[in-house]
C-alpha positions in Angstrom: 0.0 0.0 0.0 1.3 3.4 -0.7 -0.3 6.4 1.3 -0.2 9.9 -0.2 -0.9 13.3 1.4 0.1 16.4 1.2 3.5 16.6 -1.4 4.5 13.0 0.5 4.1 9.1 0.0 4.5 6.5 2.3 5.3 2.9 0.8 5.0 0.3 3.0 6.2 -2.2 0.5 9.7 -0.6 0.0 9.4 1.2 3.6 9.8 4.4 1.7 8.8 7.8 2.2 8.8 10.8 -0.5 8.7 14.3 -0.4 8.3 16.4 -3.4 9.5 13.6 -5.0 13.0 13.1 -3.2 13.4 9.9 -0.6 13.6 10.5 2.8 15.9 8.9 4.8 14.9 7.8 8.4 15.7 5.6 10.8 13.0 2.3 10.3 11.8 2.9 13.9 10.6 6.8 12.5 8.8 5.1 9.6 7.3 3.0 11.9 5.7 5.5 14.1 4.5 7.4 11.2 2.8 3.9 9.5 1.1 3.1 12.6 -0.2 7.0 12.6 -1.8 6.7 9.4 -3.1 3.2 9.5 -4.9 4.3 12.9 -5.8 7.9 11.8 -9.2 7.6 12.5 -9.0 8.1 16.2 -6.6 9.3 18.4 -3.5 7.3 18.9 -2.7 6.9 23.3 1.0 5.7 24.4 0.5 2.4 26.0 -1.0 1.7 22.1 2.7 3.0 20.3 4.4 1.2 23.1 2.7 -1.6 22.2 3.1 -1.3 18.1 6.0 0.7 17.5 8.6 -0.4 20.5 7.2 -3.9 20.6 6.1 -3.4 24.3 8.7 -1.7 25.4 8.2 1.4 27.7 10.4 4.3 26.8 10.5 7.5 27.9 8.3 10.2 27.4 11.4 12.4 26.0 12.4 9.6 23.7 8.7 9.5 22.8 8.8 13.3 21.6 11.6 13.2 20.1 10.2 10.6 18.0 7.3 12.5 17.3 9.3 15.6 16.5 11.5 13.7 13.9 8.1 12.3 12.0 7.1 15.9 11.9 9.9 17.5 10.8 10.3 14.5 8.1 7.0 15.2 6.2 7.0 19.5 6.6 5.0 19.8 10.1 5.9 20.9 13.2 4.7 21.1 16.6 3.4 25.2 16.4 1.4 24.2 13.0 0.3 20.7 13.5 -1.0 20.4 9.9 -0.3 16.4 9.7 0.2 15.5 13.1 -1.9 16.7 15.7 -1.5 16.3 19.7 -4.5 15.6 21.6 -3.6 17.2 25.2 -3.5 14.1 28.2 -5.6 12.1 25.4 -2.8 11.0 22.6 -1.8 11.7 18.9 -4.0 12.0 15.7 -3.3 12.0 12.0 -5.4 14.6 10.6 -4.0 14.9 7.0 -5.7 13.9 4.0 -4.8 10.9 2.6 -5.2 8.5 -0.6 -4.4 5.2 -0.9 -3.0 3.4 -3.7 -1.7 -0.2 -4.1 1.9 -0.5 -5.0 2.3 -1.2 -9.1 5.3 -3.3 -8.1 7.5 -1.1 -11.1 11.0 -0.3 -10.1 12.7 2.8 -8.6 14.8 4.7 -11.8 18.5 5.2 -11.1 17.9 8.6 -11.2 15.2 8.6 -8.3 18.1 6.5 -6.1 20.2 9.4 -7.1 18.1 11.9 -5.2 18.0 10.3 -1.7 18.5 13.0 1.1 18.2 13.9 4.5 14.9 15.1 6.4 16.5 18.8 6.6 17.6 19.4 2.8 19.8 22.4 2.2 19.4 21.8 -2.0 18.1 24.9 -3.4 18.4 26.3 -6.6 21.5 24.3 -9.0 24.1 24.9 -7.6 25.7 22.2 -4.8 24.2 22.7 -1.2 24.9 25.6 0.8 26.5 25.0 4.2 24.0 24.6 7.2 24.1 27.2 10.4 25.6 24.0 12.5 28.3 21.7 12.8 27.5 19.6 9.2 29.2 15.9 8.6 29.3 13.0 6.3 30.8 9.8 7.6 32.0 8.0 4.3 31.3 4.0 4.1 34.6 2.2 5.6 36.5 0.3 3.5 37.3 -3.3 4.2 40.8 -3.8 3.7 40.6 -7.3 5.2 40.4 -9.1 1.4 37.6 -11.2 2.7 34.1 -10.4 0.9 32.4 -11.9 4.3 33.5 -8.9 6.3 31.7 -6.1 4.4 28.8 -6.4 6.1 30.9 -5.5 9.4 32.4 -2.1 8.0 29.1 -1.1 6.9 27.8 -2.0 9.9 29.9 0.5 12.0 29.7 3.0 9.3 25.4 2.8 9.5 25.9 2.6 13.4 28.3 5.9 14.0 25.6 7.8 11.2 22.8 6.6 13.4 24.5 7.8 16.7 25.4 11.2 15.3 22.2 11.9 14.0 20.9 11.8 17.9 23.2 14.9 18.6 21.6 18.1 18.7 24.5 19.8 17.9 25.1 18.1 14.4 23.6 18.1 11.2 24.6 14.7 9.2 24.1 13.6 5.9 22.0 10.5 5.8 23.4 6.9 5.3 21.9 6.8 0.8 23.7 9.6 0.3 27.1 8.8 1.7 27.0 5.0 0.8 27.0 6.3 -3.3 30.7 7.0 -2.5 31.4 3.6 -1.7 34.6 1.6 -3.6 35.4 5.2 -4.7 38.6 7.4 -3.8 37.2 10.9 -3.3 38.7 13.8 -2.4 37.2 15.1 0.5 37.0 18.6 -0.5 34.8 17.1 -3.3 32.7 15.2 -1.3 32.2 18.5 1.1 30.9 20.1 -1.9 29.4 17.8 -3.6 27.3 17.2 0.2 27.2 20.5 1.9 29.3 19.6 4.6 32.2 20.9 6.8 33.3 17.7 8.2 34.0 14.6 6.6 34.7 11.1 8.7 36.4 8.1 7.1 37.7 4.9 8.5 38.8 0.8 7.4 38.6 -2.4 8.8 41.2 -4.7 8.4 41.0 -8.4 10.2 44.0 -10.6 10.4 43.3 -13.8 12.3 41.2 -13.2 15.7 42.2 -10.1 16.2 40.4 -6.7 13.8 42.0 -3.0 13.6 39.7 -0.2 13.1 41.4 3.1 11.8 39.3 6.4 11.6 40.2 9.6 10.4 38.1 12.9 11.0 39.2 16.0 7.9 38.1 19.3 7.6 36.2 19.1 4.3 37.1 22.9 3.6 41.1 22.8 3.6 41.4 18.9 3.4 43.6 19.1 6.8 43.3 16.3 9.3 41.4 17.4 12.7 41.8 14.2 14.0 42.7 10.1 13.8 43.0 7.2 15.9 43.3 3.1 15.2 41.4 0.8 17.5 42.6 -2.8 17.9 40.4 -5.6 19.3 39.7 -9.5 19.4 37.6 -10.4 17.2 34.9 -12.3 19.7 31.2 -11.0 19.5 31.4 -9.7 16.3 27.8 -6.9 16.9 29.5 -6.4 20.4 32.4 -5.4 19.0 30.1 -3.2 16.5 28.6 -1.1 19.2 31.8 -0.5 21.4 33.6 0.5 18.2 30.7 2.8 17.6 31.0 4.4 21.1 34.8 5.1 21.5 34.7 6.8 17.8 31.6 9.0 19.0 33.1 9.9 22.5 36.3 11.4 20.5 34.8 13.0 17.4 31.9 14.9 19.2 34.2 16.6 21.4 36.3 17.3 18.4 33.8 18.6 16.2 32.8 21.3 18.8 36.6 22.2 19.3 37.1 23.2 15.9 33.8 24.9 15.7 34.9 26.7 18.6 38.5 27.3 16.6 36.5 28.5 13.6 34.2 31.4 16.2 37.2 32.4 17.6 38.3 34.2 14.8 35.3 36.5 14.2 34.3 39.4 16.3 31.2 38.4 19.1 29.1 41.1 17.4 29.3 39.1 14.2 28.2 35.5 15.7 25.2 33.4 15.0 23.6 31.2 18.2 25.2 28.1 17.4 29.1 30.3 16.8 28.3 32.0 20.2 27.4 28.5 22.3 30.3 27.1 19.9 32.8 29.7 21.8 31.4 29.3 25.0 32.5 25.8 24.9 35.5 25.9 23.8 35.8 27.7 27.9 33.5 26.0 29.4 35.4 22.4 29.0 38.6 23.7 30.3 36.8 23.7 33.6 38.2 26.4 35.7 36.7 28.9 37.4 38.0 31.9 34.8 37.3 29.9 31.5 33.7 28.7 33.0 33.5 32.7 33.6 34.2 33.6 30.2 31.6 31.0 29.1 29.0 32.0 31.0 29.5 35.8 29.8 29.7 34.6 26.1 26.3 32.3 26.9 24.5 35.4 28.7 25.0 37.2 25.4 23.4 34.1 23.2 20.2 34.2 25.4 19.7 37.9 25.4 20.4 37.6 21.4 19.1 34.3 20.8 16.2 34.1 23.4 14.2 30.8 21.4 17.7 29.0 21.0 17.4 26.4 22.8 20.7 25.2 23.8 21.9 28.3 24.9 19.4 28.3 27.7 20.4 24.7 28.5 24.2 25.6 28.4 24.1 28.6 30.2 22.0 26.9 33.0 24.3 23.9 33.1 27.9 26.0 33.1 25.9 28.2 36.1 25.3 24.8 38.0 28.6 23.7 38.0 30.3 26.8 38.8 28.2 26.5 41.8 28.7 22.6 42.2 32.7 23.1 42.5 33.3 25.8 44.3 33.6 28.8 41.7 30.6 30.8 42.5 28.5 30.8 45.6 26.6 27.9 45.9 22.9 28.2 45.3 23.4 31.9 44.2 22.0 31.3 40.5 19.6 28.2 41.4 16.7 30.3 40.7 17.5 31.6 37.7 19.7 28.5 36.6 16.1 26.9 37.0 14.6 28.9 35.1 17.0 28.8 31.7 17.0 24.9 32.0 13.0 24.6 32.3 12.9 26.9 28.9 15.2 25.1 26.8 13.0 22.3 28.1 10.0 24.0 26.7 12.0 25.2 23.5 13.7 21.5 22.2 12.3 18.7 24.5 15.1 16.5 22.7 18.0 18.7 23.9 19.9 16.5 26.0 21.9 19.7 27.8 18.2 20.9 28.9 17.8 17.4 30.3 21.4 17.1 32.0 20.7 20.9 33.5 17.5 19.9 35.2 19.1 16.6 36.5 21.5 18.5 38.3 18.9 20.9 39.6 17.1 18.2 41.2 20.3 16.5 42.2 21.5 19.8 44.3 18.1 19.7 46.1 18.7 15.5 46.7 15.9 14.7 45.0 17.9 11.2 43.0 14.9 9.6 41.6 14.1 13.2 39.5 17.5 13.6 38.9 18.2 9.9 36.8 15.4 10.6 35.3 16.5 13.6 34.0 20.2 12.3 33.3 18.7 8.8 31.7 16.5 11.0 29.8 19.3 12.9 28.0 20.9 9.6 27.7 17.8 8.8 25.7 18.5 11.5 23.6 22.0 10.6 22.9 23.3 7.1 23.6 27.2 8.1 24.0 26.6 11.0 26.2 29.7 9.8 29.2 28.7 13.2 30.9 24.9 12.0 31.4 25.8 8.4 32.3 28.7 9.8 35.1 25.7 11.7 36.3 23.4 9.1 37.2 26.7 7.5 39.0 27.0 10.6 41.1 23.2 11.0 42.2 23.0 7.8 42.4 26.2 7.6 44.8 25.2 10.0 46.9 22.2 8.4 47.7 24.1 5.3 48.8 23.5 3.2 46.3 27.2 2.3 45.8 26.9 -0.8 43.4 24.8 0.7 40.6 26.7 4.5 40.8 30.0 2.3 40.3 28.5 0.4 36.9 27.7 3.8 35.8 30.7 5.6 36.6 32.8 2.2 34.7 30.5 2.8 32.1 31.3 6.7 31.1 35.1 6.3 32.0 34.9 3.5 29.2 33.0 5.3 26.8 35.0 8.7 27.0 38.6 7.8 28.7 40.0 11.1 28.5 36.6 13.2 29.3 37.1 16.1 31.2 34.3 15.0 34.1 36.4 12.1 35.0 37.5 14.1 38.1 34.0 14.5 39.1 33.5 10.7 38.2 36.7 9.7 40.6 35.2 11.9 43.3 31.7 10.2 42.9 33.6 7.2 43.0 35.6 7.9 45.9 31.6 8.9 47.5 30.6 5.6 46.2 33.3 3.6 48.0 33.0 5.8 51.2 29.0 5.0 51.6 30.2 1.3 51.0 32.5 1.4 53.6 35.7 0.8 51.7 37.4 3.6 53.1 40.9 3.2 51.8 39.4 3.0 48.6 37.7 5.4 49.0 40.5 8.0 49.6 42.3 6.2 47.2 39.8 7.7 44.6 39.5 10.8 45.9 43.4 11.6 45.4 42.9 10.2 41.4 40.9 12.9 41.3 42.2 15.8 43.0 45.4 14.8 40.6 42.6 15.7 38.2 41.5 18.6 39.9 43.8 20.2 42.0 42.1 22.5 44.5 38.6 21.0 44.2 37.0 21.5 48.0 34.9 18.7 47.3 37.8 16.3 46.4 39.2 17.7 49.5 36.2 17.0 51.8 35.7 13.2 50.8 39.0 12.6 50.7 39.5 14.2 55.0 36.3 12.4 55.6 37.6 8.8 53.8 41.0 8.9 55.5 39.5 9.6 59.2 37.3 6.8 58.7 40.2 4.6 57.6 42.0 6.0 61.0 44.7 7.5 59.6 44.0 10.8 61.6 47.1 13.2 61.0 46.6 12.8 56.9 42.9 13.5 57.7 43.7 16.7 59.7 45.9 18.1 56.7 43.6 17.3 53.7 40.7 19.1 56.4 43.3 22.3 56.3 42.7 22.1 53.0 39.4 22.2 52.5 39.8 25.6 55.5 42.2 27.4 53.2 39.2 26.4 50.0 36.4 27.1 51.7 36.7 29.3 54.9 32.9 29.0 55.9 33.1 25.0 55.9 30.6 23.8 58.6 28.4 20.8 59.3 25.7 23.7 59.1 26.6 24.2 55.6 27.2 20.9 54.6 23.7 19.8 56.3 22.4 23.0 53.8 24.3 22.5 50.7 26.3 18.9 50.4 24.1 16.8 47.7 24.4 13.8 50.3 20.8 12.6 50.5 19.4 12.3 54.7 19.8 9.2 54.5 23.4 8.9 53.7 24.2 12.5 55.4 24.9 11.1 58.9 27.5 9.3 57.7 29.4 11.6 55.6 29.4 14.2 58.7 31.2 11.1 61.0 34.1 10.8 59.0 34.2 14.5 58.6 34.1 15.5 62.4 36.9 12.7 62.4 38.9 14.5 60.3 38.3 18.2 62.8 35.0 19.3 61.0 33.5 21.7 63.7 29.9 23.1 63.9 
């Protein structure tokens, strides 16, 4: 059966859908959603019945849910102000309201020249000239070549090639070229300032796969599709044991480099132009590239530059989001005073909320919020929620290990915070994660681990009064005294107004767990 409406078809034979004529490439789960839509669009559509259909029973969250919705949307020209094609029923459900005509499929083939025009949801073609450059970060990861000789191991390098396209397309930040349009460059050596062209994007990622014996080597390069320069490149060498495992880890270490990358040399490229002359994206782009340096003068200078994207850009959503999260964790470590901007940090997270429901940053902001008040159950849901929203996100994943370890559930924060040191090695929260760990350990009552941790990450972060607190509070319960005394000095010469009345007021120690972070600190000389 093929649906029509508006300027688009849906096949359900070929699980295709057209607009104006071109394919549009999305994800089978999206076509899905929209199938079920139409097939039921005589009535209003309630979760529990796309749980059901669409995730095969499976309960996901109501930000994965919109997300989804939002992707349909923007696939067949509606949106959530208009609601042409796609209506929302408030506390009822969903409704197709479009007109649509059925037709049975005639079975005759697709013309070369119809395969040629596959492109993404968000086409930049206008006019006949090649594609003009989008306002964000743009990519196209290129198909890896097998370089193992052995025909049986294409489907592998295709399969990581479809797997990093699918992951990126989940970041906000990105625009990416879908998986038909980079997969015609297959077998061929392109120069990637062609293919940048030839695309409309900045970025270009290639890779290979070569197996010898049990053991694979993954290579992957990331070039600036502009000058042709290399931005980045790293070779990843495994056992060749569960071959889709494999798949999905290669997948995550790739991601957990390149996004971080990509941003850095967005924020390269800002930093040459005058602050007066910046879009939203160049202005959140710069604040960035301060905000991860993670002191208290770079988060400064990001927080100014982020000030200026909301007042400029007030319905950008991840400049609310950013701006809210930098303000939480200037107060989190020690930068700012703590709780100073809470109200207003609240307020920028709940609106990036209300302007992109799919921005993970809005999601990771709010999580904190609720995690500074020791609310944990809020606050996982808000960090597994942006975890929804992007699948490689270490930051959200170390996140639930710290609520969750300060809430004393030690086990489960320690899979989490192994989880995000694995999927971003060199991230720069993985002082925060060695502290959570180090809080982790302490509520378990492995105290020499526990300090153990809690030096790894003041070797991290030098002067943190945090890593200073657990770390006086771990060694006094361990009983080595004197050591707890001096890292207690510390925290004096940090923090001057350290008391157990302001721990009581600000630590994110839930009550339950508070009692027992206060012994080992009144160990260690803590007075009231």
């Amino acid at each position: 059966m093929i649906y029509f409406f508006e300027d688009c078809s849906l096949d359900e034979n070929r699980r295709e859908l057209r607009r104006a004529n071109h394919l549009v490439a999305i994800e089978p789960q999206v076509f899905d959603l929209l199938q079920y839509l139409i097939r039921n669009r005589e009535r209003v559509v309630c979760k529990d019945d796309l749980f059901t259909h669409v995730w095969n029973g499976r309960i996901v969250s109501e930000s994965t849910l919109t997300s989804r919705i939002t992707i349909v949307r923007q696939a067949i020209g509606d949106n959530g102000a208009e609601q042409k094609l796609i209506r929302t029923i408030p506390r009822k459900g969903i409704r197709f309201v479009g007109l649509v005509r059925e037709e049975q499929n005639s079975g005759g083939e697709i013309s070369a020249s119809q395969v040629a025009q596959v492109i993404p949801p968000a086409t930049l073609f206008g006019g006949n000239g090649p594609p003009r450059l989008p306002d964000k970060p743009s990519i196209a990861v290129l198909p890896f070549a097998n370089m193992s000789g052995d025909i049986e191991q294409e489907y592998f390098s295709d399969g990581i090639t479809e797997d990093i396209i699918t992951a990126l397309s989940r970041l906000r930040w990105f625009f990416v070229i879908a998986r038909n349009s980079t997969f015609a460059y297959k077998g061929r050596n392109t120069d990637v300032r062609l293919v940048g062209l030839d695309l409309g994007v900045r970025y270009i990622l290639e890779g290979s796969v070569r197996k010898s014996g049990h053991r694979v080597r993954i290579t992957s390069q990331l070039s600036d599709a502009m000058s042709g320069n290399h931005i980045w490149a790293e070779r990843y060498d495994r056992e060749l044991t569960e071959i889709f495992a494999l798949q999905d880890e290669i997948t995550v270490c790739v991601m957990a480099a390149i996004e971080p990358k990509l941003l850095a040399a967005e924020a390269s490229r800002a930093e040459t132009r005058s602050i007066d002359d910046l879009d939203a994206w160049d202005l959140v782009a710069r604040a960035l590239s301060h905000f991860w340096k993670l002191t208290a003068i770079e988060n400064k200078a990001a927080v100014s530059i982020l000030r200026q994207a909301v007042e400029h850009h007030p319905s950008y959503a991840p400049a609310h989001s950013m701006l809210a999260f930098a303000l939480l964790v200037s107060s989190y470590v020690g930068w700012s005073v703590v709780g100073s901007d809470r109200v207003f940090a609240a307020q920028l997270a709940n609106r990036a909320a209300e302007l992109d429901n799919s921005d993970p940053w809005a999601h990771m902001a709010l999580g904190f919020l609720a995690m500074t008040i020791r609310q944990t159950v809020q606050a996982v849901r808000h960090f597994q929620a942006a975890l929804d929203l992007n699948p490689n996100f270490a930051a959200a994943t170390g996140s639930i290990g710290i609520a969750l370890a300060h809430d004393g559930q030690s086990g489960e924060a320690m899979r989490h915070f192994e989880q995000a040191m694995r999927m971003s090695p060199r991230d720069p929260f993985n002082s925060f994660f060695a502290f959570g760990i180090s809080v982790a350990q302490y509520l378990a009552g492995c105290f020499p681990d526990a300090a153990k941790w809690a030096q790894e990450g003041l070797q991290l972060r030098p002067g943190s009064p945090g890593g200073y607190r657990i770390l006086s509070a771990s060694l006094a319960q361990a009983g080595n005294i004197k050591e707890a005394q001096a890292a207690m000095s510390m925290v004096r010469q940090l923090q001057p107004n350290i008391s157990t009345a302001w721990i009581k007021q600000w630590s994110t120690f839930t009550e339950e767990q508070m009692e027992k972070y206060l012994e080992g600190l009144r160990k260690a000389g803590l007075t009231d």
